[in-house]
N, C-alpha and C positions, 0 to 999 in steps of 0.2 A: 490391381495388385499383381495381377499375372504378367501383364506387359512390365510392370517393374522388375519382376524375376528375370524375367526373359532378359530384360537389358542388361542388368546384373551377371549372370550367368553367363551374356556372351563378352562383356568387359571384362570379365576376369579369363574368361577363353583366349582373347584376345592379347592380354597380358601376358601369360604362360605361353601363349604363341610363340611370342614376339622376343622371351627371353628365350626360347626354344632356338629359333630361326638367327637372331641375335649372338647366340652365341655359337652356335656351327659355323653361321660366318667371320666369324672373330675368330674361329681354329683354322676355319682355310685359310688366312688372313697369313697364319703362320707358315706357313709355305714358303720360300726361298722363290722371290721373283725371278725368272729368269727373260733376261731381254730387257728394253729398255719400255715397252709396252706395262701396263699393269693389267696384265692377262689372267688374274685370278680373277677381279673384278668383275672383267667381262664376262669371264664364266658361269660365275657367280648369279649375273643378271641375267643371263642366256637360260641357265638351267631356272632359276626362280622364276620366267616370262613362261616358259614353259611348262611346267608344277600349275600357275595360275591359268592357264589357258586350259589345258588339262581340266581341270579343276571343275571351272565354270560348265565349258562343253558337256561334263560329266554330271552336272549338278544339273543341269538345264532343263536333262529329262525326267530328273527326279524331283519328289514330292517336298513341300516348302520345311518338311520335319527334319530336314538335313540341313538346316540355316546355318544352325549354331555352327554348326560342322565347317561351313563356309568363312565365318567369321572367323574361330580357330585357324584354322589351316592358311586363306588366303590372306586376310586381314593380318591376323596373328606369323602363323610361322614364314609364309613366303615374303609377308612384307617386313617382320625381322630380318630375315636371312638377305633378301634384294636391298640395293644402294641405290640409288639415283645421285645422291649427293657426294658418296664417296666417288660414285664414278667423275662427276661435274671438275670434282675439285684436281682429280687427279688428271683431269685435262689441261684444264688452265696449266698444273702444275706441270704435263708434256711441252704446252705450247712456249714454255718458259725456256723450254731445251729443245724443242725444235716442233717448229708448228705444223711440220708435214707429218711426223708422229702422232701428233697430237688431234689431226683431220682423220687420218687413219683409223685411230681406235675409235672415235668419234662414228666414222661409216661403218665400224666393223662390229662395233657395240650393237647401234641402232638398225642395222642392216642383220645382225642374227638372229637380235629380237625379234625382228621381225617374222624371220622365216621360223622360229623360235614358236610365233604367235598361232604359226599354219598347221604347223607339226604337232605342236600341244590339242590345239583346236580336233585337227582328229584321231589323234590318239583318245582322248576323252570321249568323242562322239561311238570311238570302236569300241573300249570300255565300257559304255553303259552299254551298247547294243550287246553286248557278249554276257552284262551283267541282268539282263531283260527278262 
């Protein structure tokens, strides 16, 4: 019965996440593109790989009482608010208009992430050691 709560409990976390995360990206969404890039998205992703990375790092050293916390947050808000698919789509939809653009945001997306991934990574491991 517990374990049913618990899943409960974090599928409705996850939900409220997710309309949470969901919908801040849908207001930055409203932002006036500028450039032929769709540079919100990128950022979008950059800052959400980062949040997640954070996250994890942070959570890593602590005790498994902060799950739900995980689900919420990373599951729920980050994976609201982060696109893979709008990014995807809006590639195709560069390389329609010109395919070096569309490589570009492509290396610039996954190449931030990445460094995105390192930067998060230890800011969260400085976090919980400050939080010790």
């Amino acid at each position: 019965m517990q374990k049913q709560s618990r899943f409960l409990t974090e599928l409705i976390g996850v939900g409220i996440g997710g309309a949470i995360g969901g919908s801040v990206r849908y207001l930055l969404g409203l932002v006036p593109i500028i450039g032929a890039m769709p540079v919100m998205t990128m950022l979008i992703n950059w800052v959400g790989t980062f949040l997640l990375a954070s996250l994890g790092a942070y959570l890593a050293k602590r005790e498994s009482r902060l799950q739900p916390w995980q689900t919420f947050i990373g599951t729920g808000v980050i994976g609201g608010f982060t696109t893979f698919s709008t990014m995807i789509l809006q590639v195709n939809q560069q390389a329609l208009i010109s395919l070096t653009t569309a490589m570009i945001y492509v290396v610039l997306t996954i190449g931030g992430g990445l460094i995105m991934v390192k930067i998060g990574q230890k800011f969260g491991r400085k976090v919980s050691e400050v939080r010790s």
